[in-house]
C-alpha positions as CSV (number, residue, x, y, z in Angstrom):
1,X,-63.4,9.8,-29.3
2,X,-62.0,7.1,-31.8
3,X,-58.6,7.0,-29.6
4,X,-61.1,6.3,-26.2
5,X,-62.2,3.6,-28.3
6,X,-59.1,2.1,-29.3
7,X,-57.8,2.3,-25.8
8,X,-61.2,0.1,-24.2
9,X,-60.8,-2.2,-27.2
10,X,-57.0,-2.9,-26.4
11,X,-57.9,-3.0,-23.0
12,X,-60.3,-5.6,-23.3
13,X,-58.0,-7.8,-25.3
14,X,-55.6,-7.7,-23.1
15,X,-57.8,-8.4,-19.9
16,X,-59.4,-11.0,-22.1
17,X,-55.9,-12.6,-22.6
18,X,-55.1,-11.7,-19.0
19,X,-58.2,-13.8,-17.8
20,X,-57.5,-16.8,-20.7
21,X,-53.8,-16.9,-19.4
22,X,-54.8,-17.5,-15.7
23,X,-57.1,-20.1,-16.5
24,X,-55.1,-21.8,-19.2
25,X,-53.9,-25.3,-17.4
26,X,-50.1,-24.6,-17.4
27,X,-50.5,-21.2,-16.3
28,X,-52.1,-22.2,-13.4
29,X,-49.9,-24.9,-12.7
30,X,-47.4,-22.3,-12.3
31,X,-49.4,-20.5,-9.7
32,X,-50.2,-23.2,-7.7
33,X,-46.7,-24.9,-7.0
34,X,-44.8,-23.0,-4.1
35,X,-42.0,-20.7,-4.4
36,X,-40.0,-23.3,-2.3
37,X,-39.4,-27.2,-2.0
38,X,-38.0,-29.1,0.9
39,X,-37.4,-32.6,0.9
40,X,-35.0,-35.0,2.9
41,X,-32.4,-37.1,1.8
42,X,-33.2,-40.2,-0.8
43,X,-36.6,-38.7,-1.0
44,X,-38.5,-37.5,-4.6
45,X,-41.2,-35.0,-5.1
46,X,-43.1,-35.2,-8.1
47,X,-45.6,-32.3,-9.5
48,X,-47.9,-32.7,-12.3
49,X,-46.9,-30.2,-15.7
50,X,-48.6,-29.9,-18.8
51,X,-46.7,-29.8,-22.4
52,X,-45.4,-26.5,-23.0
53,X,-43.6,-26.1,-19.6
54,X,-40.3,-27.6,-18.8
55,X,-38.0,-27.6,-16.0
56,X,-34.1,-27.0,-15.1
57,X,-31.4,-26.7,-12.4
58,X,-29.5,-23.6,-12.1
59,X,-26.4,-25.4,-10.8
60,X,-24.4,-28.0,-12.8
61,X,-23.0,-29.9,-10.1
62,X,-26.5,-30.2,-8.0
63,X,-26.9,-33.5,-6.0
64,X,-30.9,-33.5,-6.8
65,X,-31.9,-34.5,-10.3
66,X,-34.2,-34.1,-12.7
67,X,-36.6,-36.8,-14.5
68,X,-39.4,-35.2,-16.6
69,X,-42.3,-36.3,-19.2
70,X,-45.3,-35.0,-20.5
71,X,-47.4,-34.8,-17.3
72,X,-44.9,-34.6,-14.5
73,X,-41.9,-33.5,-13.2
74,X,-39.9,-35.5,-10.6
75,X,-37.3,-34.2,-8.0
76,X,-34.8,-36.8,-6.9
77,X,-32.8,-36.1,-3.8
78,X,-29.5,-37.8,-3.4
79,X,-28.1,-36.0,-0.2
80,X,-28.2,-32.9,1.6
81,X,-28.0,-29.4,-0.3
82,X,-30.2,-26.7,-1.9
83,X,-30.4,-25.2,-5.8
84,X,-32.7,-23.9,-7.5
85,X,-35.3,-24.8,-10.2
86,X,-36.5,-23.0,-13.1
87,X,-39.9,-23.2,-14.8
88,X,-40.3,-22.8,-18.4
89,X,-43.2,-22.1,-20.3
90,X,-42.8,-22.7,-24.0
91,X,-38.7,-21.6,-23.3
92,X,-39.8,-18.5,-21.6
93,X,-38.5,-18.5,-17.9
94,X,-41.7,-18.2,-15.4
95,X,-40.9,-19.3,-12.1
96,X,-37.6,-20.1,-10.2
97,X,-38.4,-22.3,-7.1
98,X,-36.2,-22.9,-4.4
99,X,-35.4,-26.7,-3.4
100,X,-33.6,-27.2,0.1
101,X,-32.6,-30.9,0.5
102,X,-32.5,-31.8,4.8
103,X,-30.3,-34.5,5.9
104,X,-32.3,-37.4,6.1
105,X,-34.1,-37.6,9.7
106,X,-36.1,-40.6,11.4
107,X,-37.8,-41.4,14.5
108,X,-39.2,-44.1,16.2
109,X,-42.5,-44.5,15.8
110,X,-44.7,-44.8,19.6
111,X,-48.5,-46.4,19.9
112,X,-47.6,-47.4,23.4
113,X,-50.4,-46.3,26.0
114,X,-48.8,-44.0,28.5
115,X,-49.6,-42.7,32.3
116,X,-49.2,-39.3,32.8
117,X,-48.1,-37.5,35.8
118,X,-47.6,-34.0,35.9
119,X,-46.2,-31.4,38.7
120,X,-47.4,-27.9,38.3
121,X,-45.3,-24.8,39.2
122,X,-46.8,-23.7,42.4
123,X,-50.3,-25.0,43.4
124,X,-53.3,-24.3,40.9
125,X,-56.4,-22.9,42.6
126,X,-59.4,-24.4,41.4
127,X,-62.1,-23.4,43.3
128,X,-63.3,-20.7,46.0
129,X,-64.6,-22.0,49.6
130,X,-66.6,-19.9,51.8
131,X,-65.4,-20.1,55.3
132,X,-68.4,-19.7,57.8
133,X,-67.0,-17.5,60.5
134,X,-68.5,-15.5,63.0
135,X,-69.3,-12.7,61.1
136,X,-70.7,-14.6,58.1
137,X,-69.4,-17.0,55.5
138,X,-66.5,-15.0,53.7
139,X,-63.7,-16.3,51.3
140,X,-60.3,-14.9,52.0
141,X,-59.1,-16.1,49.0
142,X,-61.8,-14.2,46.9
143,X,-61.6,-11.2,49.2
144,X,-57.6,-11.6,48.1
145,X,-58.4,-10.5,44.4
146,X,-57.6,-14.4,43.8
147,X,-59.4,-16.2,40.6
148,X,-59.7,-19.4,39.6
149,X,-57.0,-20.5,37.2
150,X,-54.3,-18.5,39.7
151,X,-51.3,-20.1,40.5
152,X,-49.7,-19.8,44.2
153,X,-45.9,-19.7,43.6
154,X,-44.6,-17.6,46.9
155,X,-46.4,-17.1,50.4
156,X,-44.4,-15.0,52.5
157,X,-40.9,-14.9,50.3
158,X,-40.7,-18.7,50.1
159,X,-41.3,-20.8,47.1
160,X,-44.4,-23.0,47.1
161,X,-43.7,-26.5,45.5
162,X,-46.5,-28.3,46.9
163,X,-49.9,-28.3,48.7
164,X,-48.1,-29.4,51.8
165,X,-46.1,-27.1,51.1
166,X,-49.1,-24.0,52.1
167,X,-50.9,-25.1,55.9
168,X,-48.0,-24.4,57.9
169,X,-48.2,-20.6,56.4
170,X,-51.9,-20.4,56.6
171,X,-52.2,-21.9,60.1
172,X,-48.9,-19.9,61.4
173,X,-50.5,-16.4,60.4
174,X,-54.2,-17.1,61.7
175,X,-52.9,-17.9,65.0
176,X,-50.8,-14.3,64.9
177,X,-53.8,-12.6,62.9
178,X,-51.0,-11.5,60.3
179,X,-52.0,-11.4,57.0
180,X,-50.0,-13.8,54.3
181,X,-48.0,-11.7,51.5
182,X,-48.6,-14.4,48.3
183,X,-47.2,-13.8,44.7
184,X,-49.3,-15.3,42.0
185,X,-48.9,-16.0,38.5
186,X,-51.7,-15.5,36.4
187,X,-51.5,-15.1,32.4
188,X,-51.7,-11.1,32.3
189,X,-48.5,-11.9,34.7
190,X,-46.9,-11.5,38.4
191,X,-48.9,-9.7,40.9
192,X,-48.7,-9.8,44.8
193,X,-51.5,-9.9,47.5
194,X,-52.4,-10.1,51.1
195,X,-54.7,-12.8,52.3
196,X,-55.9,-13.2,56.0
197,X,-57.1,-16.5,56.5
198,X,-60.0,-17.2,58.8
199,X,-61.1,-19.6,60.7
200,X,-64.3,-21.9,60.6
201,X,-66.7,-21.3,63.5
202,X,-66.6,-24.0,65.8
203,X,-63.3,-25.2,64.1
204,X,-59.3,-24.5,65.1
205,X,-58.0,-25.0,61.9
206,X,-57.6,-21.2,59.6
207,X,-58.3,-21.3,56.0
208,X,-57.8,-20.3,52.7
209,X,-60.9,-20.2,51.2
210,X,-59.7,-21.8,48.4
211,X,-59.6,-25.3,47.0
212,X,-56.5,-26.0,45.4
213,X,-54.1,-28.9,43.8
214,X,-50.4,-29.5,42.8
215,X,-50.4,-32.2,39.9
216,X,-52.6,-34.0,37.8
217,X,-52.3,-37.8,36.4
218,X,-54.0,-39.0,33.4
219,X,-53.5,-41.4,30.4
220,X,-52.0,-40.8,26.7
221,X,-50.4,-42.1,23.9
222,X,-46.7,-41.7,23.0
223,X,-46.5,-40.4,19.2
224,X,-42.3,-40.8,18.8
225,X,-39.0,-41.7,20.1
226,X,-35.8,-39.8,18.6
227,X,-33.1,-42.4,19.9
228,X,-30.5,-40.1,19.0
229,X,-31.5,-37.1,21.4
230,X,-34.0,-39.6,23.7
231,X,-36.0,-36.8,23.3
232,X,-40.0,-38.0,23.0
233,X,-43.2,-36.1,22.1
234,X,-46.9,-37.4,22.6
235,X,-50.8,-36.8,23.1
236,X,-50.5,-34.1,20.6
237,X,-52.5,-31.6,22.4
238,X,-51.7,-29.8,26.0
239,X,-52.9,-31.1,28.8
240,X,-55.4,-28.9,30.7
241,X,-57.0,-28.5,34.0
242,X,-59.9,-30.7,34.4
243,X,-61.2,-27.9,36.7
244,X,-60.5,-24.7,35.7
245,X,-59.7,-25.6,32.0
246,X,-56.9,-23.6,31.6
247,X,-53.0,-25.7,30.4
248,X,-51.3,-27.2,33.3
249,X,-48.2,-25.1,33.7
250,X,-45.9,-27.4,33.8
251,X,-42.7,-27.4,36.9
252,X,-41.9,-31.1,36.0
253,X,-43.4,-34.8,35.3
254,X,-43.1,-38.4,34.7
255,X,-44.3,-40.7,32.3
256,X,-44.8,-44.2,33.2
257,X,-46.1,-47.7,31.1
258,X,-50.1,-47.8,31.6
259,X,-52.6,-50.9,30.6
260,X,-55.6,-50.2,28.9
261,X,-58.2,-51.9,31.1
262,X,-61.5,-52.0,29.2
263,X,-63.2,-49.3,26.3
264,X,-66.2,-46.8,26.8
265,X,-67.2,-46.6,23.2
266,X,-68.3,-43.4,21.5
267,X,-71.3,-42.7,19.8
268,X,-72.7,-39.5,18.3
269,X,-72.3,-36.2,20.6
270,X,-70.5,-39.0,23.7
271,X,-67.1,-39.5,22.8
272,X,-65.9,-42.8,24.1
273,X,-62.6,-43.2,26.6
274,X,-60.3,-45.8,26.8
275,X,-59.9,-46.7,30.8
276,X,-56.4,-47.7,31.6
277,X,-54.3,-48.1,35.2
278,X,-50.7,-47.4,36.1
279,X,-48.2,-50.0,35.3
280,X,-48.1,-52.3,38.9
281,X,-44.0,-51.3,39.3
282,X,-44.7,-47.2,38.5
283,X,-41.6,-47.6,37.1
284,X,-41.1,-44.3,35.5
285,X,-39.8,-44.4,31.9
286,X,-39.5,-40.4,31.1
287,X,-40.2,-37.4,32.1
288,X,-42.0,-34.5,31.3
289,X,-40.4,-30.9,30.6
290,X,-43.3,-29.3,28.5
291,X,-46.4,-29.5,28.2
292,X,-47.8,-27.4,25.2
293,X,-50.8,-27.3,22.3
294,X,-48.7,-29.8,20.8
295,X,-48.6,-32.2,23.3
296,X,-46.7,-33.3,26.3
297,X,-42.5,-33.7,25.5
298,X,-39.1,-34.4,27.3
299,X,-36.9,-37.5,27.3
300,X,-36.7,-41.2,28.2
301,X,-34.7,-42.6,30.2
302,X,-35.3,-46.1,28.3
303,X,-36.1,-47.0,25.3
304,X,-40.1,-48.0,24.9
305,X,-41.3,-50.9,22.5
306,X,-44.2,-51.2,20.2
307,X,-43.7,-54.6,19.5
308,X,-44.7,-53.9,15.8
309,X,-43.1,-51.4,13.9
310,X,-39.6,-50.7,16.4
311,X,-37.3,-49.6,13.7
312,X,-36.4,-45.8,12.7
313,X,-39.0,-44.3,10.1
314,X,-38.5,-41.0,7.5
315,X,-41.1,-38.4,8.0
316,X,-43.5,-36.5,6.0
317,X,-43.1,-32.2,5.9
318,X,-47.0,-31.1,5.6
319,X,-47.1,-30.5,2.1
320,X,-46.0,-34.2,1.5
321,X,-48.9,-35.6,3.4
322,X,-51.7,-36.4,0.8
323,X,-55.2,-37.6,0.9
324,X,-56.3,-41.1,1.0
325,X,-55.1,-44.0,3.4
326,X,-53.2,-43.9,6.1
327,X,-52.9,-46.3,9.7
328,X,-52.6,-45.6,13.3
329,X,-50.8,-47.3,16.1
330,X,-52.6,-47.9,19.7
331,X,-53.7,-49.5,22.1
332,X,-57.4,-50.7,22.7
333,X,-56.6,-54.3,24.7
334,X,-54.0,-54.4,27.6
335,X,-50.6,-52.9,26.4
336,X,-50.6,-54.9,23.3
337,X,-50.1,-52.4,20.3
338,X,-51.8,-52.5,17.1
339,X,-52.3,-50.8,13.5
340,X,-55.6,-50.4,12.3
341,X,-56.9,-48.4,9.0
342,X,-57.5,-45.0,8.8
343,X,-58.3,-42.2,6.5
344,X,-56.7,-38.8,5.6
345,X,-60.0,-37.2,4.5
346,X,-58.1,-33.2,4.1
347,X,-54.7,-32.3,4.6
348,X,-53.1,-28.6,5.0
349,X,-50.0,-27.8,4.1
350,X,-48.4,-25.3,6.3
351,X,-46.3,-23.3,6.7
352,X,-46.3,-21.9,10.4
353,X,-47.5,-24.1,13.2
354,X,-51.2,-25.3,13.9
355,X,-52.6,-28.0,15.8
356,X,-55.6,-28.9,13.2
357,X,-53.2,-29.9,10.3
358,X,-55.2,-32.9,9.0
359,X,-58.8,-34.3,9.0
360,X,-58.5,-38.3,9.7
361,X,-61.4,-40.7,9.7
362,X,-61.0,-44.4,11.2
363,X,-62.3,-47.0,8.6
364,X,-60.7,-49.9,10.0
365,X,-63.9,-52.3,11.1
366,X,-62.3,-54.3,13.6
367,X,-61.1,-50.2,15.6
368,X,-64.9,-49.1,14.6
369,X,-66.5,-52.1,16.6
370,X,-64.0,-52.2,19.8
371,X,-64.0,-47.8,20.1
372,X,-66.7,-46.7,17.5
373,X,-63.9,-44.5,16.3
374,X,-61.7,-41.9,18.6
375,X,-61.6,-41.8,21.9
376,X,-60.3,-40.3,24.9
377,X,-56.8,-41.2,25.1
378,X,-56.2,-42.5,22.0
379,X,-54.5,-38.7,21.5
380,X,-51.1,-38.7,20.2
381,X,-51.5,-42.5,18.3
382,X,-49.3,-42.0,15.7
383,X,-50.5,-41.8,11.6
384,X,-48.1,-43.4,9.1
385,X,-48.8,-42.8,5.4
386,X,-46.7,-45.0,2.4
387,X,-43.8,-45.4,5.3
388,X,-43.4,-42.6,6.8
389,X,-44.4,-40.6,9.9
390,X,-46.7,-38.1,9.3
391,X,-48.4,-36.5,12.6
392,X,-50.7,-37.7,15.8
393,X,-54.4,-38.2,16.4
394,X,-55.5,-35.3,18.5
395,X,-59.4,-34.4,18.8
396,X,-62.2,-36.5,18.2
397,X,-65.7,-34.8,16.2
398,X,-68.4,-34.9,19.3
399,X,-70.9,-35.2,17.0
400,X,-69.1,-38.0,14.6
401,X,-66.6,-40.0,17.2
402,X,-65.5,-42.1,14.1
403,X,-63.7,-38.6,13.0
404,X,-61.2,-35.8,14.4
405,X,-58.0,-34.0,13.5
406,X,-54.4,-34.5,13.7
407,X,-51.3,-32.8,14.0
408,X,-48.6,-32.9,11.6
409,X,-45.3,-34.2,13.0
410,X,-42.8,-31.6,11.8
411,X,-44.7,-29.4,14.9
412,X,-44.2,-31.8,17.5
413,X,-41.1,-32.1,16.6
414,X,-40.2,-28.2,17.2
415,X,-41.4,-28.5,20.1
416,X,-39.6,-31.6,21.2
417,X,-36.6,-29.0,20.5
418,X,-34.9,-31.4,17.7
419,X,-34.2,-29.5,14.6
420,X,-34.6,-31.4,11.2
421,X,-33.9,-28.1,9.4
422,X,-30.6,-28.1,9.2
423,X,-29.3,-25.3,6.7
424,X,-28.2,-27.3,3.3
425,X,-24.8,-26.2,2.0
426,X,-25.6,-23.8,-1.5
427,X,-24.9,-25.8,-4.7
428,X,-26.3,-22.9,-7.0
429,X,-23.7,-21.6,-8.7
């Protein structure tokens, strides 16, 4: 009985101690900082530490130094490499962290409003037509197993580019009451079907009995420029069907210069829209290989202008972006870019890529009386915090236009295909 005792009472103690240690401040200063640390080139990081705990390098040739006092610790990056860090908690090791320094990386940053023009792979049905025949209105393409959201990519073994591309097949096999043999591409995958088009009573012409399109235009914002690869990203969000609502899959696109013609302004549950036209020449300045949750990307054939801010800028991982202020670039007059205040109001840091990486708020007055916050096709304005790039507007709050989320610009770049992660040579020895 007295042993049972014992054991509880040493039990308690410890879990006591256990409890105590967690919530003592250095302790959970340890928990909180990540097992790794990336930063680029000529860069610092700096985390806060309390007293007891001090820090060292495992290698004694590293190129990233150490400054410490009795609150912080400060990484200093020279160049490119990777060591590791140990934490030590009254001389007691506690922690080893990883730091990777990457080769110092920059990008142009955009603001430029953009027109965009994109081809889809096959044609995109977006709609079902009843054909009224004979025997009663019917749609072929319904009766076909055909949805909306389908995409038309073959009709009898040939490859559909185009709607043009499709009434010479339709009218052909109404005419010799054949049926067509049609592969489409739907997200579960490939499947093929017959459709017999009909024809409209009174009418010559044999139809489909489906409505259906082969590219869609709109305008955006171009986030950045990498003049090494030409390779661009923007908008910051895919571009979908206006229609069916499903992403545009993309065959090909351009991008051309646009003019922002006048401003619908938001208000609460109406997001505004910025109304812009097509540059007079169409001169097409890039085009368009993918168009994806994080926006629309490929390469420029010339280099584009902001008129403001034209030189190559560092960027921020997403554990480096903080909260507090920040400023956009865009376009709200003509093509005349400009930086107005915003607001990072939260920030994730993460480690696998999302679209909703930051909470912004606009606070600049002059952007607040011109928009009344967000609007349509302001996506992909790129944020700039203390110098560097950071990520893109993306979605305005219906319900609070002068609010939305942004993307953090390490994603966009992955899917622009340039790689900033280059593997650092080991300095640990």
């Amino acid at each position: 009985m007295k042993l049972e005792i014992i054991r509880k009472t040493i039990g308690g103690i410890l879990l006591v101690s256990l409890v105590s240690l967690i919530f003592f401040q250095p302790m959970r200063q340890f928990f909180c900082l990540p097992k790794s640390i990336t930063v680029f080139e000529g860069q610092k990081y700096t985390f806060k530490v309390a007293a007891p705990v001090s820090a060292a390098l495992v290698s004694k040739d590293s190129t990233i130094s150490l400054e410490q006092d009795k609150n912080s610790v400060t990484l200093n990056a020279s160049e490119q490499g990777k060591d590791e860090m140990i934490l030590e908690f009254a001389g007691i090791p506690v922690k080893k962290v990883d730091v990777n320094v990457l080769k110092d990386f920059r990008v142009i940053p955009g603001g430029q409003s953009i027109g965009v023009k994109l081809n889809t792979v096959g044609v995109l049905v977006v709609g079902h037509h009843l054909v009224n025949t004979e025997e009663g209105k019917k749609s072929p393409g319904e009766l076909a197993g055909i949805k909306v959201g389908d995409i038309i990519t073959e009709i009898n073994g040939n490859k559909i580019e185009k709607m043009t591309d499709v009434a010479p097949y339709v009218q052909e096999a109404g005419k010799d009451g054949k049926p067509l043999d049609l592969v489409i591409s739907r997200d579960s995958g490939k499947f093929k079907t017959k459709l017999i088009p009909l024809k409209e009573k009174g009418e010559e012409n044999y139809k489909l009995g489906l409505y259906i399109r082969d590219s869609a235009a709109g305008i955006g914002t171009m986030t950045f420029y990498h003049p090494q690869s030409r390779k661009y990203g923007a908008l910051g969000h895919v571009i979908s069907d206006m229609d069916t609502k499903q992403p545009i899959v993309v065959e090909d696109g351009q991008i051309v210069r646009s003019t922002v013609t006048s401003i619908e302004k938001g208000s609460n549950g109406d997001p505004g829209e910025k109304l812009a036209r097509f540059s007079n020449d169409r001169e097409i300045v890039g085009n368009i290989k993918k168009n994806s949750p994080f926006g629309i990307f490929g390469e420029l054939k010339k280099e584009l202008k902001n008129g403001i801010l034209d030189k190559p800028l560092p960027i921020a991982l997403s554990h480096q972006v903080k909260e507090g202020p920040a400023k956009i670039l865009t376009v709200v007059n003509n093509d005349k870019v400009e930086e107005f205040n915003v607001e990072i109001v939260s920030t994730i840091p993460q480690k696998f890529p999302a679209t909703k990486g930051m909470v912004i708020k606009v606070t600049d007055p002059r952007l607040l009386e011109k928009t009344g916050g967000i609007v349509q096709g302001m996506s992909g304005s790129p944020i700039i915090q203390n110098g560097k790039l950071i990520g893109a507007v993306t979605h305005v709050f219906v319900n609070d236009p002068t609010s939305g989320y942004g993307v953090h610009i390490e994603w966009m770049l992955n899917e622009a295909g340039i790689n900033i992660y280059e593997t650092p040579k080991n300095k640990a020895s």
